[in-house]
N, CA, C and O of each residue as an XYZ file, in Angstrom:
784
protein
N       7.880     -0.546     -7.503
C       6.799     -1.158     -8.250
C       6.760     -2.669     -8.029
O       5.753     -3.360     -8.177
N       7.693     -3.007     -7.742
C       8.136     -4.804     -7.701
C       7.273     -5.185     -6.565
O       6.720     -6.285     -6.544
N       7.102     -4.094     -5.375
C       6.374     -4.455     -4.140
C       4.965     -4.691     -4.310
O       4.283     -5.712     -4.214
N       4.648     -3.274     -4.636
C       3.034     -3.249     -5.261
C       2.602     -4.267     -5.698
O       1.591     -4.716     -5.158
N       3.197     -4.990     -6.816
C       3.029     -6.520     -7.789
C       2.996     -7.329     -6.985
O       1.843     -7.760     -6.972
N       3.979     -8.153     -5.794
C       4.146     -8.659     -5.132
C       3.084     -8.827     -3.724
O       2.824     -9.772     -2.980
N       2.588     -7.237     -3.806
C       1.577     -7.406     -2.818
C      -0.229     -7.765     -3.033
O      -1.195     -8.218     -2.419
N       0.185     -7.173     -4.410
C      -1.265     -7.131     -4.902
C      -1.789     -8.815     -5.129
O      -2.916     -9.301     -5.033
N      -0.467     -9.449     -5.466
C      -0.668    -11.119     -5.672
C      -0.908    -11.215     -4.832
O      -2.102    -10.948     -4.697
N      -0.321    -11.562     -3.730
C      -0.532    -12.081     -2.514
C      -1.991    -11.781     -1.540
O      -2.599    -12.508     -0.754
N      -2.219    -10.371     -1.999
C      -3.805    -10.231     -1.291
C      -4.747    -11.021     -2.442
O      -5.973    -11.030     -2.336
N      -4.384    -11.363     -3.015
C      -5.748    -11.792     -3.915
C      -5.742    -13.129     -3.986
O      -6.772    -13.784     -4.143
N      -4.048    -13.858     -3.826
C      -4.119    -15.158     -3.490
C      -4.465    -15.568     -2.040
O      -5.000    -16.676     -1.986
N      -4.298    -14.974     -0.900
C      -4.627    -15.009      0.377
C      -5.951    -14.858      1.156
O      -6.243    -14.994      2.344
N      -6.739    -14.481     -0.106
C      -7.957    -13.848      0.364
C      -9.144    -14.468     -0.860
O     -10.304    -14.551     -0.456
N      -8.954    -14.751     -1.831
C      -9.756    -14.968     -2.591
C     -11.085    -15.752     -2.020
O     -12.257    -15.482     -2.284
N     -10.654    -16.649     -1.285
C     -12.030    -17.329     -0.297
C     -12.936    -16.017      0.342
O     -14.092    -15.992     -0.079
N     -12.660    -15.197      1.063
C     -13.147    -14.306      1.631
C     -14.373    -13.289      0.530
O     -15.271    -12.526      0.886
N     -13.889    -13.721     -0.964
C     -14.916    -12.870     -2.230
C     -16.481    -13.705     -1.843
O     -17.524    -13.061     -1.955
N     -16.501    -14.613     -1.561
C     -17.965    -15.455     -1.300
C     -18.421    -15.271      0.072
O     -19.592    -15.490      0.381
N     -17.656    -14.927      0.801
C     -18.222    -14.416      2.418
C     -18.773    -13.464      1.880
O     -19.934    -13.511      1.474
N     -17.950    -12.358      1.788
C     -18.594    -10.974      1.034
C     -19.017    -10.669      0.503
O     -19.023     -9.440      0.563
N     -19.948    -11.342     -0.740
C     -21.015    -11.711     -1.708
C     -22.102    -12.121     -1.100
O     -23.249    -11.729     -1.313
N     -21.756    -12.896     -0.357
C     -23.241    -13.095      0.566
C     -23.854    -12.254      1.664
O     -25.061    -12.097      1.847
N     -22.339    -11.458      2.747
C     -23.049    -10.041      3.452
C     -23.523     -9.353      2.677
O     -24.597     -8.871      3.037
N     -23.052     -8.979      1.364
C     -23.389     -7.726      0.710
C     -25.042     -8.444     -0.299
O     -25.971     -7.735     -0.685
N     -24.940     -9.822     -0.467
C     -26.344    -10.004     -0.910
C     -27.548     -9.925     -0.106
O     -28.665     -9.657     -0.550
N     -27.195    -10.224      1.350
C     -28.025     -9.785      2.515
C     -28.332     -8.192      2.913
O     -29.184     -7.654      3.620
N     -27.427     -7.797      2.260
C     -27.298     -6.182      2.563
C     -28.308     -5.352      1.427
O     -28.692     -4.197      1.611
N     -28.616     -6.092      0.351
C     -28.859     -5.337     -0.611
C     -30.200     -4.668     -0.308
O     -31.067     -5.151      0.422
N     -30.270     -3.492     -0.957
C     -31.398     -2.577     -0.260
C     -31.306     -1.452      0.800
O     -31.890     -0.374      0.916
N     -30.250     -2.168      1.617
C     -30.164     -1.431      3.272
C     -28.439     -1.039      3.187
O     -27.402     -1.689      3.312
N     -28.802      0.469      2.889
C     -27.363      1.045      2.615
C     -26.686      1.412      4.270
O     -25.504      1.757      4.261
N     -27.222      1.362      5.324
C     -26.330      1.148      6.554
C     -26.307     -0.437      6.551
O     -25.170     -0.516      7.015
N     -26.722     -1.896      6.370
C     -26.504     -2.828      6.374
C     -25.067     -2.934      5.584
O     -24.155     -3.509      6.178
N     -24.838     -2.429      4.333
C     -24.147     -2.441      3.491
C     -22.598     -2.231      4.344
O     -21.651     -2.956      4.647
N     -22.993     -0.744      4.520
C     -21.854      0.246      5.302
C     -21.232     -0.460      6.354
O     -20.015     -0.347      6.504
N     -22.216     -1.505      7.445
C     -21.663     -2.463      8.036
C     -20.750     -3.268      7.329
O     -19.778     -2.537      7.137
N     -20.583     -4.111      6.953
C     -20.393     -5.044      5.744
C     -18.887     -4.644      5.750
O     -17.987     -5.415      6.084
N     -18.669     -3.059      5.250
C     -17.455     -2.289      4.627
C     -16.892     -2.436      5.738
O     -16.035     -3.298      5.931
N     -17.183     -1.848      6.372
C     -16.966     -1.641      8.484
C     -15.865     -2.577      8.987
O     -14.660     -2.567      9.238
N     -17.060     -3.497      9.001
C     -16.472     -4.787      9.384
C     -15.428     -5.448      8.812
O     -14.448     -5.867      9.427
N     -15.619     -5.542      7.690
C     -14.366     -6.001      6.715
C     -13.126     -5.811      7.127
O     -12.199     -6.615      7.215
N     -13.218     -3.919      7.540
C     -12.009     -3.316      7.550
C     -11.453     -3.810      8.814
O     -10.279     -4.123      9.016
N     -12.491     -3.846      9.690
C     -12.033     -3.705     11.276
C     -11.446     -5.760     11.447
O     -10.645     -6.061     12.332
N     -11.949     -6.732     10.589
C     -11.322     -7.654     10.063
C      -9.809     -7.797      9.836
O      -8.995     -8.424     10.513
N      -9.664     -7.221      8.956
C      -8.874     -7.431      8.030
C      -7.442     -6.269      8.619
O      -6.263     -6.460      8.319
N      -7.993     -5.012      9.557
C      -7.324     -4.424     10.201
C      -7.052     -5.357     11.413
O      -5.925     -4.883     11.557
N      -7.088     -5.837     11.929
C      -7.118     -6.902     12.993
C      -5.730     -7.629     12.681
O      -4.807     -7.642     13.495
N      -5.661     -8.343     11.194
C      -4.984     -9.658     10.553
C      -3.759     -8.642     10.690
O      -2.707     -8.925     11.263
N      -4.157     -6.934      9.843
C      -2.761     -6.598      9.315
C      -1.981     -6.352     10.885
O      -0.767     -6.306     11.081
N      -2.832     -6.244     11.674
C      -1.968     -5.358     13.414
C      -1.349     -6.906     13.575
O      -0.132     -7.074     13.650
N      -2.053     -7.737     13.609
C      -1.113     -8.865     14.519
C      -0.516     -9.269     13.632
O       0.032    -10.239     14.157
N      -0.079     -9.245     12.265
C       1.196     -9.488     11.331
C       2.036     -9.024     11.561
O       3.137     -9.488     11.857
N       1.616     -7.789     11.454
C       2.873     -6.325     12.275
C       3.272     -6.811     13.479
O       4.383     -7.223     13.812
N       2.625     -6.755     13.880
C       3.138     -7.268     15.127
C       4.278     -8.359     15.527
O       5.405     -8.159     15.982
N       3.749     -9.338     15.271
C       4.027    -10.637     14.289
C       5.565    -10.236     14.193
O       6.480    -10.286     15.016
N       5.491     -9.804     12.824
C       6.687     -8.981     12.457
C       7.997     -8.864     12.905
O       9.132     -9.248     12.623
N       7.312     -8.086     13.827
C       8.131     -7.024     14.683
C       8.773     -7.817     16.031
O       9.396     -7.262     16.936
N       8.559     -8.809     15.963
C       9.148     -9.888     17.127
C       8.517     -9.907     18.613
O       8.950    -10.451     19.629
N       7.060     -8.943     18.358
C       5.653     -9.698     19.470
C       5.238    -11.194     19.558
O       4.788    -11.645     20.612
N       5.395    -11.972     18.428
C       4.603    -13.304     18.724
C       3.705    -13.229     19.253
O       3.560    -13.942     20.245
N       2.539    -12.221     18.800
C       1.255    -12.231     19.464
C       0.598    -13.555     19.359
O       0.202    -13.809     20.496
N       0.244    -14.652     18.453
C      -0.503    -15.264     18.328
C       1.031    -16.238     17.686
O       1.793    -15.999     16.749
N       0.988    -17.277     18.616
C       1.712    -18.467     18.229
C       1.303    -19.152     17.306
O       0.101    -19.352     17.131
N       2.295    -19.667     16.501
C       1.346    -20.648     15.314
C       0.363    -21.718     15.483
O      -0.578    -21.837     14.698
N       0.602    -22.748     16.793
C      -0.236    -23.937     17.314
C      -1.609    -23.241     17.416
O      -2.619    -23.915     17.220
N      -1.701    -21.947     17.708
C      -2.889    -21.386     18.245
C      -3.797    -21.063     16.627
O      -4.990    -21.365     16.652
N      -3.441    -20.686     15.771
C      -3.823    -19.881     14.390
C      -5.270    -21.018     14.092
O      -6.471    -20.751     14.122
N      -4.513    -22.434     13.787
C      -6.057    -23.330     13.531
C      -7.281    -23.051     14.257
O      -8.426    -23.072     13.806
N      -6.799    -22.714     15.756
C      -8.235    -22.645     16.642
C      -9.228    -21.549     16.661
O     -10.263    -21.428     17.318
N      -8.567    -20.642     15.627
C      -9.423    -19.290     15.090
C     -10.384    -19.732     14.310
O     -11.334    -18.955     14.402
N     -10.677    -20.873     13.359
C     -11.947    -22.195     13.073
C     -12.743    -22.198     13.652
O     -13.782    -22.352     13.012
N     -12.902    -22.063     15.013
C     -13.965    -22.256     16.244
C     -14.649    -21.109     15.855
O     -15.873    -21.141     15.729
N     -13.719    -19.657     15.559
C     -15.154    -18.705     15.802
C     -15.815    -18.538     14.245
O     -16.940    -18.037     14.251
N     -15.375    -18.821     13.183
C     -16.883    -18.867     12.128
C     -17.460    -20.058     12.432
O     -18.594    -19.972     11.960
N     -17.315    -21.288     13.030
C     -18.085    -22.206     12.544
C     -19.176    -22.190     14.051
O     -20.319    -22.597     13.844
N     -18.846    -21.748     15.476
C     -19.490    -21.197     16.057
C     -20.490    -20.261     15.374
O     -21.660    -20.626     15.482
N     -20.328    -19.421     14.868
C     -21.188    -18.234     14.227
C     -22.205    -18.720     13.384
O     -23.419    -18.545     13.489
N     -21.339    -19.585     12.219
C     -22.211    -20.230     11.400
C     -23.667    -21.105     12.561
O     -24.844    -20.751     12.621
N     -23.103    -22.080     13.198
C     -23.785    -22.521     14.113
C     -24.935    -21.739     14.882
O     -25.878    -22.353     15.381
N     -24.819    -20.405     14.954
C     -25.515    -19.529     15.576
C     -26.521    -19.249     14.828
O     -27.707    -19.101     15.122
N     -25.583    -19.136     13.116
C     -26.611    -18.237     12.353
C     -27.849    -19.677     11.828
O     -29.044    -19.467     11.618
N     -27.294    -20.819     11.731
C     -28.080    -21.913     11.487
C     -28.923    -21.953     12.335
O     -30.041    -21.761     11.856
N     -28.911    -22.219     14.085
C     -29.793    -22.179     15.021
C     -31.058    -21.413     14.848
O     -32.213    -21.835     14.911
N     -30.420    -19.644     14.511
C     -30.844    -18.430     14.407
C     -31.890    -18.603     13.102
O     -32.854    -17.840     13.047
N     -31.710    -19.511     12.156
C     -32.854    -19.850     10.967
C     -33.575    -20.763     11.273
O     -34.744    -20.796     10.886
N     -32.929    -21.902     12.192
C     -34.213    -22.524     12.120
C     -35.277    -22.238     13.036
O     -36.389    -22.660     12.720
N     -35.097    -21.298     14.629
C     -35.903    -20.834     14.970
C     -36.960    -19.747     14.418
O     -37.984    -19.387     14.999
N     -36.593    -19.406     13.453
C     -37.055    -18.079     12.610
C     -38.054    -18.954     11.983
O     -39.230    -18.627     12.144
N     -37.867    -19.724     11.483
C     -38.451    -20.880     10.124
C     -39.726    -21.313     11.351
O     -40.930    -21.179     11.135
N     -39.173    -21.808     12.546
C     -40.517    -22.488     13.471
C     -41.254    -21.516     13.690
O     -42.351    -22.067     13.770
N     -41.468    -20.176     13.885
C     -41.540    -18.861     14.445
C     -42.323    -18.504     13.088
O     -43.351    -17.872     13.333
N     -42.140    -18.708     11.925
C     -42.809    -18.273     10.822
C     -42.127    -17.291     10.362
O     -42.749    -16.503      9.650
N     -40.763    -17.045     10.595
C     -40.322    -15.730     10.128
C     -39.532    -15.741      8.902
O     -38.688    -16.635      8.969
N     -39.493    -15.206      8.002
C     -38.801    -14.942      6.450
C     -37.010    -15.423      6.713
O     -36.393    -15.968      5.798
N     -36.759    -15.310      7.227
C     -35.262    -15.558      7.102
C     -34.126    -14.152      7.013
O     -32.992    -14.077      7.487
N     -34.740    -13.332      6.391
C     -35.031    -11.952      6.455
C     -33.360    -10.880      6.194
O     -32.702    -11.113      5.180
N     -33.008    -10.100      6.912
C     -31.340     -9.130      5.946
C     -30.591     -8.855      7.315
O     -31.104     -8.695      8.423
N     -29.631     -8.843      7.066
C     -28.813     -8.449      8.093
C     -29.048     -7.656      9.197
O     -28.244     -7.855     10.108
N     -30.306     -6.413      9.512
C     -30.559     -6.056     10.357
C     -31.792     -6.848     11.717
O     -31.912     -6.469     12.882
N     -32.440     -7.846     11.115
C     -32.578     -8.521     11.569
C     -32.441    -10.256     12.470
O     -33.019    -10.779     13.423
N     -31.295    -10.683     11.465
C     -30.364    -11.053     12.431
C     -29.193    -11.187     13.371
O     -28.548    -12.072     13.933
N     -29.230    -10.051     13.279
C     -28.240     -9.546     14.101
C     -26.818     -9.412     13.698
O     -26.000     -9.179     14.588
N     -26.395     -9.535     12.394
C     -25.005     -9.702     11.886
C     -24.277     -8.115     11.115
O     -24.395     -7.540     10.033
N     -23.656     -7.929     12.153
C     -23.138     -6.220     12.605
C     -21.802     -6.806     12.391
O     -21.296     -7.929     12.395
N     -21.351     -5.295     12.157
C     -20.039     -5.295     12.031
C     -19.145     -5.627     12.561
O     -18.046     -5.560     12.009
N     -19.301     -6.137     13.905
C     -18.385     -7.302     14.274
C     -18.751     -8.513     14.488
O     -18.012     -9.069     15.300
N     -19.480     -9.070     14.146
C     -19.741    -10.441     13.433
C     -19.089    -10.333     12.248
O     -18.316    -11.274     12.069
N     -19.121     -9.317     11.136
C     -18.466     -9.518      9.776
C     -16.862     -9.449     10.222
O     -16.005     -9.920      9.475
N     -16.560     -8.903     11.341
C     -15.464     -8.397     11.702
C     -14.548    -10.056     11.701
O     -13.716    -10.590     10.967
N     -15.261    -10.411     12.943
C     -14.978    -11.851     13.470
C     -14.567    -12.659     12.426
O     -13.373    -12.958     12.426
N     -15.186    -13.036     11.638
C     -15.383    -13.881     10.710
C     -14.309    -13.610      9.352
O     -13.880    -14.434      8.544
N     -14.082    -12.254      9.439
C     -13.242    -11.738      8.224
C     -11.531    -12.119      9.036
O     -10.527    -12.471      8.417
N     -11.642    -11.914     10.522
C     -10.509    -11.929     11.362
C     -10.434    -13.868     11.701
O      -9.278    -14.272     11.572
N     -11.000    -14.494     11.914
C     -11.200    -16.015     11.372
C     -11.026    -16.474     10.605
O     -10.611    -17.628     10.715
N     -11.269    -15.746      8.963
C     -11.152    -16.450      7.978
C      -9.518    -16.243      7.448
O      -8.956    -17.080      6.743
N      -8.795    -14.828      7.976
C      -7.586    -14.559      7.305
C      -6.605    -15.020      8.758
O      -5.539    -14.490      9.073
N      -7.073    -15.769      9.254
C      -5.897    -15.955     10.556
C      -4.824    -17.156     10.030
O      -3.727    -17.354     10.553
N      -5.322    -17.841      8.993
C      -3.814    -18.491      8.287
C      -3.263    -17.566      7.427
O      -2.131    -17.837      7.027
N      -3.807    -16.466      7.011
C      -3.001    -15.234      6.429
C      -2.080    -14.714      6.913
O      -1.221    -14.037      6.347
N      -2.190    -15.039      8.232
C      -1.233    -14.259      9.336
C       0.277    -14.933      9.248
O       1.359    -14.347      9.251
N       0.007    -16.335      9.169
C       1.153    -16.796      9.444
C       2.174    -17.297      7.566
O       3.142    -17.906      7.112
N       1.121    -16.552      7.231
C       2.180    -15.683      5.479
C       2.539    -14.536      5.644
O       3.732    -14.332      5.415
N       1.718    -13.390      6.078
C       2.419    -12.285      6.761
C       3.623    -12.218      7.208
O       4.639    -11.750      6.694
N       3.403    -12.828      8.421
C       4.489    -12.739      9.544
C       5.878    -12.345      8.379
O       6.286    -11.271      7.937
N       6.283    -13.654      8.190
C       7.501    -13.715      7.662
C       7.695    -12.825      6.345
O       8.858    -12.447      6.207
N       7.021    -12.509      5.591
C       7.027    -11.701      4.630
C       7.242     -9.725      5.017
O       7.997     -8.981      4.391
N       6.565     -9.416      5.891
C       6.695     -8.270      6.851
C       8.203     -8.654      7.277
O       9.340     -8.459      6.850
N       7.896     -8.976      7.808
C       9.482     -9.491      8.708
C      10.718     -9.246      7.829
O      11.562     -8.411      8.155
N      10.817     -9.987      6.704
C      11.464     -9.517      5.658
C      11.354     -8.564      4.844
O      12.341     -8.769      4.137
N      11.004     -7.928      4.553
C      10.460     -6.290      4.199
C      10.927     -5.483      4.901
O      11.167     -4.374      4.424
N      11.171     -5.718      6.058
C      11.495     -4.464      7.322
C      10.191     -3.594      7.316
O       9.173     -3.971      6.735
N      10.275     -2.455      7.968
C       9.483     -1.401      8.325
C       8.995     -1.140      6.821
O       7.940     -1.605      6.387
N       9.947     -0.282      6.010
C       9.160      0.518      5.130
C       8.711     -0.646      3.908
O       8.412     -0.256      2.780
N       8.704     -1.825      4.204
C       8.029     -2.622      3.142
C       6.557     -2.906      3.739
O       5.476     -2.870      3.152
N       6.866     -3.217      5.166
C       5.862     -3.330      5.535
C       4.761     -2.362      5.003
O       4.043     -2.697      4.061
N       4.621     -0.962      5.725
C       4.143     -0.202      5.234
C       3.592     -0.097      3.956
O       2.488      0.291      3.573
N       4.931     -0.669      3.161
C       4.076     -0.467      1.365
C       3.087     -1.565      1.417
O       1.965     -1.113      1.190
N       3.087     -3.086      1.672
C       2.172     -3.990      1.524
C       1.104     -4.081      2.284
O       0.277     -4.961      2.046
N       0.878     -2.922      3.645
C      -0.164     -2.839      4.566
C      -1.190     -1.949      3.339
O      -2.240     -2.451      2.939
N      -0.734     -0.689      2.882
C      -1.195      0.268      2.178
C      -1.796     -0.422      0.695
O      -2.873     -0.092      0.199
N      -1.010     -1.282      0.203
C      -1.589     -1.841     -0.643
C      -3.102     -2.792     -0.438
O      -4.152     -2.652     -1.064
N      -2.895     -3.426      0.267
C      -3.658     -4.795      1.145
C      -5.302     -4.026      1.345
O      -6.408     -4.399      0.954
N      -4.773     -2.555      2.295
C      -6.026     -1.599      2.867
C      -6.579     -1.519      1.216
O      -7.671     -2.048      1.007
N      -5.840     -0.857      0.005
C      -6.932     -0.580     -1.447
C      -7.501     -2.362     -1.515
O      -8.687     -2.602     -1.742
N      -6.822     -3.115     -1.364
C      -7.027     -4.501     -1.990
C      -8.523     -4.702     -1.390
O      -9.291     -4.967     -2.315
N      -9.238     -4.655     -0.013
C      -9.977     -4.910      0.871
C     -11.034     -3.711      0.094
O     -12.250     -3.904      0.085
N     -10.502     -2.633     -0.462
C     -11.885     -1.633     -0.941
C     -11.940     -2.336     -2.693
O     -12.954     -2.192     -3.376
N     -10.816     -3.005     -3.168
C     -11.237     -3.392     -4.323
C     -12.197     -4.781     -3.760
O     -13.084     -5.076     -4.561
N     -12.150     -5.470     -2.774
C     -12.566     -6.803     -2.252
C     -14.263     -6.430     -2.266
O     -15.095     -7.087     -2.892
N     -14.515     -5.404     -1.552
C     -15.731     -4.675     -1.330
C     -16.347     -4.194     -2.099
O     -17.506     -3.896     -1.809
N     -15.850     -3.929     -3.351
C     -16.423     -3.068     -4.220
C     -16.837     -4.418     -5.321
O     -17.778     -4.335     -6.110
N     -16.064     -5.487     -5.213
C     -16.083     -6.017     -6.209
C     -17.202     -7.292     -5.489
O     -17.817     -8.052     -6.238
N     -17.296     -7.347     -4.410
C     -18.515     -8.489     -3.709
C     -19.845     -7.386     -3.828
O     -20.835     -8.100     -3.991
N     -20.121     -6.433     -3.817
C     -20.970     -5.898     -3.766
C     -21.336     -5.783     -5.617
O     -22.506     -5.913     -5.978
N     -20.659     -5.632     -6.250
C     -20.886     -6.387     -7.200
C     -21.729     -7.066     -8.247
O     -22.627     -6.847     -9.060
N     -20.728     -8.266     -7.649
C     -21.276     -9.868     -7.607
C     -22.808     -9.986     -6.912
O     -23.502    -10.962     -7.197
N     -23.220     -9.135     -6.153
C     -23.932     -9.323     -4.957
C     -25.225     -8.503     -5.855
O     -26.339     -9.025     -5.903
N     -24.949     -7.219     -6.526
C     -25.972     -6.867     -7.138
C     -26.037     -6.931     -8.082
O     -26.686     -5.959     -8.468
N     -25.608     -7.834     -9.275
C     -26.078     -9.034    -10.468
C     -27.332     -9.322    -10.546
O     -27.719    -10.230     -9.812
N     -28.239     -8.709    -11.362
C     -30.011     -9.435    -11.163
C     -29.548    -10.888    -10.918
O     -29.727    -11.069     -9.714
N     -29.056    -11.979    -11.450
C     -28.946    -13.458    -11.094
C     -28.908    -13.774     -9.435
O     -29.586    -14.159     -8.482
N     -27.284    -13.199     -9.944
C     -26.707    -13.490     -8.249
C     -27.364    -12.578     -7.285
O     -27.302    -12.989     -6.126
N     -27.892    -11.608     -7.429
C     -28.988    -10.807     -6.570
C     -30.214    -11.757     -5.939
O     -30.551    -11.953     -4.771
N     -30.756    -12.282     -7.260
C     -32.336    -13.090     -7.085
C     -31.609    -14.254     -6.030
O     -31.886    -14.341     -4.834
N     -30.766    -14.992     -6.647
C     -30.001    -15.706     -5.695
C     -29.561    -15.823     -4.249
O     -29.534    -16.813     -3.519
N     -29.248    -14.657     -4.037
C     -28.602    -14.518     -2.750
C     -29.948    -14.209     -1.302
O     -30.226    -14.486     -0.135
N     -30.461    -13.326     -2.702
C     -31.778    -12.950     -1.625
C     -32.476    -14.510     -1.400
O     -32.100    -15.191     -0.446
N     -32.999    -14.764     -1.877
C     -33.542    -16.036     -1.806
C     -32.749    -17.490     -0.873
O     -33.178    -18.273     -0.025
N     -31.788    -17.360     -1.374
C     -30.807    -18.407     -0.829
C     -29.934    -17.954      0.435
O     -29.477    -18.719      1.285
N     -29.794    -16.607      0.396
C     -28.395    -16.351      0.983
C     -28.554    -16.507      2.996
O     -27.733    -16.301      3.890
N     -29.617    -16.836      3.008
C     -29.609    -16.839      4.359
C     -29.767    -18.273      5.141
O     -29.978    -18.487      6.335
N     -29.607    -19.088      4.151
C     -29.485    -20.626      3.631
C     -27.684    -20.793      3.289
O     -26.935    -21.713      3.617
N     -27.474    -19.923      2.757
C     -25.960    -19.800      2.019
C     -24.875    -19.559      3.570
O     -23.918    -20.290      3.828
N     -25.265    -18.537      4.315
C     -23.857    -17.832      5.136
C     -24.403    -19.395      6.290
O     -23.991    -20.238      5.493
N     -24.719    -19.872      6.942
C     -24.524    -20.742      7.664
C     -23.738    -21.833      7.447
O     -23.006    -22.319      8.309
N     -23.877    -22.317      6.129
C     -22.835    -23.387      5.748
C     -21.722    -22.734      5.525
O     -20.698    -23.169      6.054
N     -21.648    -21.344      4.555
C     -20.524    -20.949      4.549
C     -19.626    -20.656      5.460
O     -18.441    -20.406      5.235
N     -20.315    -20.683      6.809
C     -19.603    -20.016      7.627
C     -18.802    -21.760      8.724
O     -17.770    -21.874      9.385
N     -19.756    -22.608      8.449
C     -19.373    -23.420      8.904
C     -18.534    -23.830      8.410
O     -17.520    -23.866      9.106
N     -18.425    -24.302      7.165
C     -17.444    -24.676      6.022
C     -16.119    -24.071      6.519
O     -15.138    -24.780      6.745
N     -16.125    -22.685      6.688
C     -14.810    -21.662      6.940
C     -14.156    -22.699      8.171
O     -13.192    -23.450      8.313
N     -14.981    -22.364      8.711
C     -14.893    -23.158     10.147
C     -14.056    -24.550     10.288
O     -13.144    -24.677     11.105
N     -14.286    -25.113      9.798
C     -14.155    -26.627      9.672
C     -12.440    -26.648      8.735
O     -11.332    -26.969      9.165
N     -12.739    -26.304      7.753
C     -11.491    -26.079      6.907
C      -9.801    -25.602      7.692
O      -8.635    -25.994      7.649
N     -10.725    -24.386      8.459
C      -9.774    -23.445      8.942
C      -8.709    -24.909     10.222
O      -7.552    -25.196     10.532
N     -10.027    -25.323     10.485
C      -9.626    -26.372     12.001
C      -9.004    -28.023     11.410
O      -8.398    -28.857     12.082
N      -9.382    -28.101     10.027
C      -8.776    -28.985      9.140
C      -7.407    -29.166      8.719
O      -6.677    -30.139      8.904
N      -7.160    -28.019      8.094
C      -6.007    -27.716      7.484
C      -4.869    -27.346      8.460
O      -3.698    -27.655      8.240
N      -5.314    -26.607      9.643
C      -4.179    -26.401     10.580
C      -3.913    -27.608     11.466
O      -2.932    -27.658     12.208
N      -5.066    -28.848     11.339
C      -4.418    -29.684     12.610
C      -5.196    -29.820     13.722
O      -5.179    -30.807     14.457
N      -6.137    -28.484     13.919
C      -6.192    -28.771     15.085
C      -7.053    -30.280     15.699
O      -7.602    -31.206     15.102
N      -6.874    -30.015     16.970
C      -7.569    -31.382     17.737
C      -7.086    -32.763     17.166
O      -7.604    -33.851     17.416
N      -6.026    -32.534     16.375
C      -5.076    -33.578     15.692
C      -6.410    -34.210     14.243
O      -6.826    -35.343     14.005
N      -6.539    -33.632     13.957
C      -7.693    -33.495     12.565
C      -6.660    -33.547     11.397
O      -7.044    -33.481     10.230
């Protein structure tokens, strides 16, 4: 039980940034239950990403060196950048701004971005796995996987709130570009990179 506790903190302290990414796919999503299903998708295939190269990690691969972890920054704030570009041509074009199936943000874009945003997660992992051995690992992977359907369940949510609904729709396609840049910037802040 001590693990469970231990793990359940740690996904919720490690991830809590990631509840406003996911408030805003899932406010873009609202309406469009395969948009949605993306959203879940992606998350997982995210967040499955973080837990393989922890394990990994772990396990004395050194897949991803630490100097390298900051430069995972580049790909939301790239994206963000995309998705900003991607509005203001829409806006010259006359077009609504419009839901996830129209701009193109699929499940691996949510993927990317979920695997971007937890790549300093990784290097809390590592050593925590590491110390756990195998069958701890296991318990805090298993925990982490419910944590990501409580993550989902609970942005979708937030996401369909008449407020934060009217909100998101309205705003939210205004909202994930900064947010994503923001991720971006932070991520490339806090680690250093480019001596930042």
């Amino acid at each position: 039980m001590e693990l469970v506790g231990q793990a359940v903190g740690m996904f919720a302290v490690t991830n809590i940034d990631d509840m406003l990414v996911l408030a805003v796919f899932f406010g873009r999503a609202t309406g469009s239950k395969p948009a949605a299903v993306r959203v879940v998708v992606g998350q997982y295939l995210g967040f499955g990403a973080i837990l393989a190269t922890s394990a990994l990690g772990a396990l004395g691969a050194g897949l991803l060196p630490e100097q390298v972890i900051p430069y995972l920054g580049l790909l939301p704030l790239s994206l963000g950048l995309r998705a900003g570009w991607q509005l203001v041509r829409d806006r010259r074009a006359g077009a609504d701004g419009g839901s996830l199936d129209d701009t193109g943000t699929g499940f691996f874009q949510v993927a990317a971005i979920t695997f971007a945003n937890g790549g300093d997660n990784i290097g809390v992992y590592v050593p925590v796995f590491a110390a756990a051995g195998t069958g701890g690992m296991i318990g805090y992977v298993a925990v982490f996987l419910v944590g990501v359907a409580a993550w989902c369940a609970l942005g979708w949510f937030l996401a369909t709130r008449p407020l934060a609904a009217k909100a998101l729709s309205r705003w939210g396609h205004l909202v994930l570009p900064v947010v994503l840049i923001g991720i971006g910037l932070v991520i490339l802040i806090d680690g250093g990179a480019f001596g930042l």
